[in-house]
C-alpha positions in Angstrom: 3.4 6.3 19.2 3.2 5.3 22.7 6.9 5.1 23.1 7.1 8.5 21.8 4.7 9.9 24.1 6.7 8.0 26.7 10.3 9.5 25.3 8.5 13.2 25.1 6.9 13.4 28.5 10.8 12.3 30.0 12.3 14.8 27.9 9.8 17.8 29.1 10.1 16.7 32.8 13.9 17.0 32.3 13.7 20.5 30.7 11.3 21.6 33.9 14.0 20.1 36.3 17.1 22.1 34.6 14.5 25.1 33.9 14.8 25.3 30.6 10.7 25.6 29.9 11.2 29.1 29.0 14.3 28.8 27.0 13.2 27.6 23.2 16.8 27.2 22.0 18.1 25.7 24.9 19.5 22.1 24.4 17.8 19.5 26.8 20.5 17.6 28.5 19.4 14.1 27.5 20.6 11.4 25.1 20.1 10.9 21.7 19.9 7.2 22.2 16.4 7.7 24.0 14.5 8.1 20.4 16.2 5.0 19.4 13.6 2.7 20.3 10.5 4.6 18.7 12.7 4.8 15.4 13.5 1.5 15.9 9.8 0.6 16.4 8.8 2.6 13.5 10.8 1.2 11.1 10.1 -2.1 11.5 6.1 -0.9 11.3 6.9 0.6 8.1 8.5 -2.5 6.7 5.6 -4.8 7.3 3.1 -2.5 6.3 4.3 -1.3 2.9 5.5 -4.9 1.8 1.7 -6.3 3.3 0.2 -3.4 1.3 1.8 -4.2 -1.9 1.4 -7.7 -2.0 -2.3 -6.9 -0.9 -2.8 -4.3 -4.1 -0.9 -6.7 -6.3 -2.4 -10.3 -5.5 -5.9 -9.8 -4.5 -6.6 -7.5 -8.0 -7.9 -8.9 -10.3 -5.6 -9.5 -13.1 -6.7 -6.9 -15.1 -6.7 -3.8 -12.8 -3.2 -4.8 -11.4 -1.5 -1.6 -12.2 -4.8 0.3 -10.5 -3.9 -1.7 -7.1 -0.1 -0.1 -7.7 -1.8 2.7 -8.1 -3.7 2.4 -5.2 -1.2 1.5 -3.3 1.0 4.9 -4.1 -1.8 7.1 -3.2 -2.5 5.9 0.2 0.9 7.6 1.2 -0.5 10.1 -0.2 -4.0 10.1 1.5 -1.7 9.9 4.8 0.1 12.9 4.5 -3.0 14.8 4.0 -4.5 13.2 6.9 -2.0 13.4 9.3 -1.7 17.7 7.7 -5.8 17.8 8.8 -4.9 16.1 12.2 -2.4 18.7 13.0 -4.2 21.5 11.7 -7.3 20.3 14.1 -5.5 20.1 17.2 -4.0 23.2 16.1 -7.2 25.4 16.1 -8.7 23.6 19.2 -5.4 23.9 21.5 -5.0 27.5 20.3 -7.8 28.6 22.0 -5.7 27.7 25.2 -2.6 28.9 26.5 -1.8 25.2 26.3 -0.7 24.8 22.7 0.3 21.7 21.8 2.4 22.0 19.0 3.8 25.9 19.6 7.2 27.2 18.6 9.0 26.6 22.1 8.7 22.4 22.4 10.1 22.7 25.9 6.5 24.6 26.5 4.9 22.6 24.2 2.8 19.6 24.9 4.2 17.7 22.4 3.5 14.4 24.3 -0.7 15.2 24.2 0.3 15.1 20.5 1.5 11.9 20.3 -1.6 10.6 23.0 -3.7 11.4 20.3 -1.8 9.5 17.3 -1.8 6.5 20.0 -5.0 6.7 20.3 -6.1 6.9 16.6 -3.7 4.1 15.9 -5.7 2.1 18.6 -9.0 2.8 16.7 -7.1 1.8 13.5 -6.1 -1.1 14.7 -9.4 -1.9 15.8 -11.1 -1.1 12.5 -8.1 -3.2 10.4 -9.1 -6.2 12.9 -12.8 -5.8 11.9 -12.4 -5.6 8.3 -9.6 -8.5 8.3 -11.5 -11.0 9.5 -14.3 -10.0 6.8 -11.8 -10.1 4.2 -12.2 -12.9 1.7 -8.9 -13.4 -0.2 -8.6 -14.4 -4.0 -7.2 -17.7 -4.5 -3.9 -17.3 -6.1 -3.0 -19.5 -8.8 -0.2 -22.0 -8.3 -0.8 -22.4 -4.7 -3.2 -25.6 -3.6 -4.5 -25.8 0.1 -4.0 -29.0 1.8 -6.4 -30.5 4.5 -4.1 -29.6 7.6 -3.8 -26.0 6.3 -0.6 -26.1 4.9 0.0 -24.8 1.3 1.6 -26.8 -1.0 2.6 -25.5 -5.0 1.2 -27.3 -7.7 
C-alpha cells in the first residue's frame, strides 16, 4: 500500500501541473508501467499469504475438523471483502463531511493517496498484531517429520 500511496500522490501532482484537477475524464499523461511495482508487490503478497493460510487451516487442525480449517480458510476472503466494504464506507461518511472527499467521482480531485495512507497504516497494525500472535502460536507436531538437535527436520 505504501507504493500505491507513493504511485497516487505522483499521479495527482502530475494532473495539478497539466491542470487537469477539474477535468474527471481527462487522461493523466503518465505511464502505465508506474503501477507495475505495487501489482508486482501485491501479487507476490497474495501468493505467500493464501498458500501460508492453507497449509495453516490444513496442518495445524486437528484431523478431524480438517474440512472446517478449508472452510475457514474460504471465508476469511470473505470476512475481507466485508471489511475492506466497512473501511470504505467509514472514510466515506467522515470525508463527506469535507469538501475533501477522498474517494469522490473525479479521482484527479480525489484524495485517493489519504486512502491508501490509511490501508498502510492498518496493514502496519496488522502486521504488528500477526507478529504478537505468531510468536504465541504453538504449532501441532505433524506426523512424519522428527526434529533433530541442531534444528533441522529430518523425515522418519
Amino acid at each position: 500500500m505504501l507504493v500505491a500511496s507513493l504511485v497516487e500522490t505522483k499521479r495527482i501532482n502530475i494532473a495539478q501541473e497539466h491542470g487537469l484537477v477539474d477535468d474527471p475524464k481527462a487522461i493523466v499523461p503518465m505511464s502505465i508501467w508506474w503501477l507495475v511495482p505495487q501489482y508486482v508487490l501485491l501479487g507476490i503478497g497474495e501468493l505467500f499469504t493464501i498458500i501460508g493460510l492453507q497449509e495453516l487451516f490444513y496442518d495445524q487442525m486437528p484431523d478431524g475438523m480438517r474440512s472446517l480449517g478449508a472452510a475457514a480458510f474460504i471465508s476469511i476472503v470473505g470476512v475481507g471483502s466485508f471489511v475492506a466494504n466497512a473501511i470504505i464506507s467509514i472514510l466515506q461518511k467522515i470525508t463527506s463531511r469535507t469538501e475533501n472527499v477522498w474517494l469522490g467521482n473525479n479521482l484527479n480531485r480525489a484524495h485517493l493517496n489519504n486512502y491508501y495512507w490509511v490501508l498502510s497504516g492498518l496493514c502496519g497494525i496488522d502486521f504488528c498484531v500477526y507478529l504478537w500472535v505468531a510468536s504465541r502460536f504453538v504449532y501441532k507436531r505433524v506426523e512424519g517429520y522428527d526434529e533433530r538437535r541442531d534444528g533441522a527436520e529430518e523425515t522418519i
